[in-house]
C-alpha positions in Angstrom: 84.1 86.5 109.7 86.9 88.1 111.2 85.4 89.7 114.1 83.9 93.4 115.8 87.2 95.0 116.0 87.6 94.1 112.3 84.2 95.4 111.3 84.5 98.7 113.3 87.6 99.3 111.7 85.9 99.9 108.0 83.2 101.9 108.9 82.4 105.6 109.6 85.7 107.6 109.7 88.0 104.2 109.0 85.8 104.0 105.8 89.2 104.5 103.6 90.0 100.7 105.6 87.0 99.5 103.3 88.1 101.1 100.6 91.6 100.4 100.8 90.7 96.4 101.6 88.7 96.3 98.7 91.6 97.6 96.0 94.0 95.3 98.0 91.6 92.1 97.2 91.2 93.0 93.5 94.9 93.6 92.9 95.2 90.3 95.0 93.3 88.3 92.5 94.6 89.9 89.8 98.3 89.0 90.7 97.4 85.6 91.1 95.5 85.3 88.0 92.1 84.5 89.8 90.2 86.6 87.8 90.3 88.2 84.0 91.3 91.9 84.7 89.9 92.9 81.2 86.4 91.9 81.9 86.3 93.1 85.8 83.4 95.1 86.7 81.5 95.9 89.9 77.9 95.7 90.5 76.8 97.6 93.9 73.8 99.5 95.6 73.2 102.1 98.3 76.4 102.0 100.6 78.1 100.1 98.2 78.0 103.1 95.8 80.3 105.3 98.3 83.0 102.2 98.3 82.7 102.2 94.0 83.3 105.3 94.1 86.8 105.9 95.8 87.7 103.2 93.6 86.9 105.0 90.6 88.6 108.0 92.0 91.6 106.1 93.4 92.3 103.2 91.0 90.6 104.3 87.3 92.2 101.2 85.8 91.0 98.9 88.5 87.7 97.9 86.9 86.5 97.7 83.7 82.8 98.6 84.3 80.8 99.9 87.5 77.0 99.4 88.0 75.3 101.1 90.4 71.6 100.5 92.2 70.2 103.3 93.9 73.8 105.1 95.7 74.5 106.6 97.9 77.1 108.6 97.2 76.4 111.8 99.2 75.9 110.5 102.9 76.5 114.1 104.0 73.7 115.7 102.1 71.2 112.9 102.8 71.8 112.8 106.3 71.6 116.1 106.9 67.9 116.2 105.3 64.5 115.7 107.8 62.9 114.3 105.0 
């Protein structure tokens, strides 16, 4: 755990921090041969679908596959409805 600060700094309007942190780990692994970049995919639900998708936007050729539980994609929308 690397602390509050740290935390605060990925969420709401530092969410780009999240997203950025997240390409910077892959691309980590990958340069260190950690992992098999051909068979790389990302499995993710609810808030986890506004992360895979930057990263689909941002980095096409970062993952091989996304799978995605119930996103949420459109916080905007959904937030801004009573029901």
């Amino acid at each position: 755990y690397l602390g509050g600060e740290w935390y605060r700094s990925g969420k709401a309007l530092n969410k780009w921090n999240s997203i950025r942190d997240f390409i910077e780990g892959v691309n980590y692994l990958r340069e260190n041969d950690v992992i098999d970049s051909k068979r790389l995919g990302l499995i993710t639900s609810s808030a986890g679908g506004i992360i895979a998708g930057a990263v689909l936007n941002e980095e096409k050729n970062l993952l091989q596959s996304i799978l995605l539980f119930s996103p949420f994609i459109n916080p905007y929308d959904t937030l801004q409805n009573p029901n």
